[in-house]
C-alpha positions in Angstrom: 85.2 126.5 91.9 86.4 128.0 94.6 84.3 129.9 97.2 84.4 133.8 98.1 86.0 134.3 101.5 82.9 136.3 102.4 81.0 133.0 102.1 82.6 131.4 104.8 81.8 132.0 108.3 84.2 130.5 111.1 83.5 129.8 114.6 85.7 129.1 117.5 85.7 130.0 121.3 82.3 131.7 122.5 80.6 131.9 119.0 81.4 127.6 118.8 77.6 126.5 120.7 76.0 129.0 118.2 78.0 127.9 115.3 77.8 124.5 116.1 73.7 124.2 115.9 74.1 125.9 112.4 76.1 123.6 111.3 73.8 120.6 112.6 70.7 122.5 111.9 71.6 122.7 108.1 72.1 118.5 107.9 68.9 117.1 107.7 67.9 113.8 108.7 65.6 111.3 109.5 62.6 111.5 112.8 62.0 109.2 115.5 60.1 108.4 118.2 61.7 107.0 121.4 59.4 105.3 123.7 59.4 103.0 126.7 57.3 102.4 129.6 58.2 102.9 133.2 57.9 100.1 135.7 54.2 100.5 136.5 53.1 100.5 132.7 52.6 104.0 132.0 54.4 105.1 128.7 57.2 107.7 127.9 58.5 109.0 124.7 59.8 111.9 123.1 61.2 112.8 119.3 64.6 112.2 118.6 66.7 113.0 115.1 70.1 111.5 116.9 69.5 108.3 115.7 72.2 106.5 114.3 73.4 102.6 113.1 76.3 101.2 115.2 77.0 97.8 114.0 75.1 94.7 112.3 76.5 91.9 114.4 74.7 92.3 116.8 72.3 95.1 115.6 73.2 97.8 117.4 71.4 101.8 117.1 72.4 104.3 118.8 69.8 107.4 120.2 70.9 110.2 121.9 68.4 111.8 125.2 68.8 114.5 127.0 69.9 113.4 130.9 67.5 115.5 132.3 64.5 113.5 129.7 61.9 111.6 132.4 61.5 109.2 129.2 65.6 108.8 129.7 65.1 107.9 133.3 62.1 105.5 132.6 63.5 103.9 130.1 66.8 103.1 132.0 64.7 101.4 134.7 62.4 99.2 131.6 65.8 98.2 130.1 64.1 98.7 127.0 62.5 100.8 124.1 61.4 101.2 120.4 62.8 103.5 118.3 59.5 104.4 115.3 61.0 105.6 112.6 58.2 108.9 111.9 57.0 108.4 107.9 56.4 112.1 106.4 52.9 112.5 107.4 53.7 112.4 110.9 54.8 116.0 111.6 52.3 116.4 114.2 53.2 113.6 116.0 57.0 115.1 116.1 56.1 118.1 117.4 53.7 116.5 119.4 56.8 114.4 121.2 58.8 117.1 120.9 56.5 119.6 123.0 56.6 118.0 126.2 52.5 118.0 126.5 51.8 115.9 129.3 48.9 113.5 127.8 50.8 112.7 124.1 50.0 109.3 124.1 46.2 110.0 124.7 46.5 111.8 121.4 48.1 109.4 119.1 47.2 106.2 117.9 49.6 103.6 119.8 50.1 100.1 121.4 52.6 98.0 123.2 54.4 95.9 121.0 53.1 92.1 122.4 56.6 90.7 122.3 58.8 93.7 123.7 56.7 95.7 125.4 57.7 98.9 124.4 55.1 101.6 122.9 54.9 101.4 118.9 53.0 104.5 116.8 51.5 102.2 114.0 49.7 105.5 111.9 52.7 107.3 112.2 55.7 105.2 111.4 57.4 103.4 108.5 59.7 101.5 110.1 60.1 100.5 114.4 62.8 99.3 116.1 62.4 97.2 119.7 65.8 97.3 121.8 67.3 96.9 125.1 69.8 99.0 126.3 73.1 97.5 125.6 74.9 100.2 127.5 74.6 104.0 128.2 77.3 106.6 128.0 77.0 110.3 129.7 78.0 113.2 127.3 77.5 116.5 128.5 74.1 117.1 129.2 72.8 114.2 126.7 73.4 110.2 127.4 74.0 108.1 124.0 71.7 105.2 124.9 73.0 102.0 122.9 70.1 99.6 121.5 70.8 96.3 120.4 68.1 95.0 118.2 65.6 92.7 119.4 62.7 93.0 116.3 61.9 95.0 113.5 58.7 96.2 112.1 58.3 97.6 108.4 55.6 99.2 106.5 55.7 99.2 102.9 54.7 102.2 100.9 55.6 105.3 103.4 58.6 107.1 103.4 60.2 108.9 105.8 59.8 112.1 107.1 62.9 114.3 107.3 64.5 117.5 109.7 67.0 120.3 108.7 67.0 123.5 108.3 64.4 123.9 111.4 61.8 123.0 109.0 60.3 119.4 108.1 60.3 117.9 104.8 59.2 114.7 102.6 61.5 112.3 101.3 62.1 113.3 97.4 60.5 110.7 95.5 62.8 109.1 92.7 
């Protein structure tokens, strides 16, 4: 079947930033977490959806801050983070670390993972990643932040909660 040329809507030039977050906006996918702590303890974190698998030898993710992120800068100076995975009754805590409020982590249910340090959101995640930094790489006004995989933590029976469409949704159950 072929699509009706009204159907299709091209960008290019000025109209490419707009047309660009349309296109990500309608590919919907999975809600993290990023946290760290800074060098005195105190802990950072914001949500993240540019999460992405690089390689299995070694395990490698892949996050993507903004440069500008205080959680970026802190956890460049700890070296490390943990990526939790949000499970799909944890859209509050997404917009939570998405809204910037200053005393998040006084509202959510949290501790620092014993063996890596880094802040994990036990209520609110199915799955947590610990990492260090592997390497960093400025683009534009965002820096891909390279994990490699130091521990895992799973929870059985949640799923994950999902993004697109500028709307969140539950994982369709089989």
């Amino acid at each position: 079947m072929t699509e009706s040329i009204d159907a299709i809507t091209r960008s290019a030039g000025p109209a490419m930033p707009e047309g660009f977050r349309a296109m990500m906006r309608g590919f919907p996918t999975g809600v993290a977490v990023v946290t760290t702590t800074d060098l005195d303890g105190r802990p950072w974190g914001l949500t993240c959806s540019s999460v992405c698998s690089v390689t299995l030898e070694p395990p490698t993710l892949l996050v993507c801050l903004r440069a500008a992120s205080p959680t970026l800068a802190a956890l460049k100076l700890r070296g490390a983070f943990a990526v939790n995975l949000l499970h799909e009754g944890a859209q509050a805590t997404a917009e939570l670390f998405a809204s910037g409020t200053p005393d998040r982590f006084e509202r959510v249910d949290w501790y620092a993972d014993p063996d890596h340090g880094s802040p994990h959101l036990p209520a609110d995640t199915h799955a947590v990643a610990d990492c260090r930094i592997g390497r960093t790489l400025p683009v534009g006004d965002h820096v891909v932040v390279f994990g490699e995989v130091l521990g895992i933590t799973r929870r059985r029976g949640r799923w994950p909660l999902l993004y697109g469409l500028r709307r969140y949704i539950r994982w369709p159950r089989a």
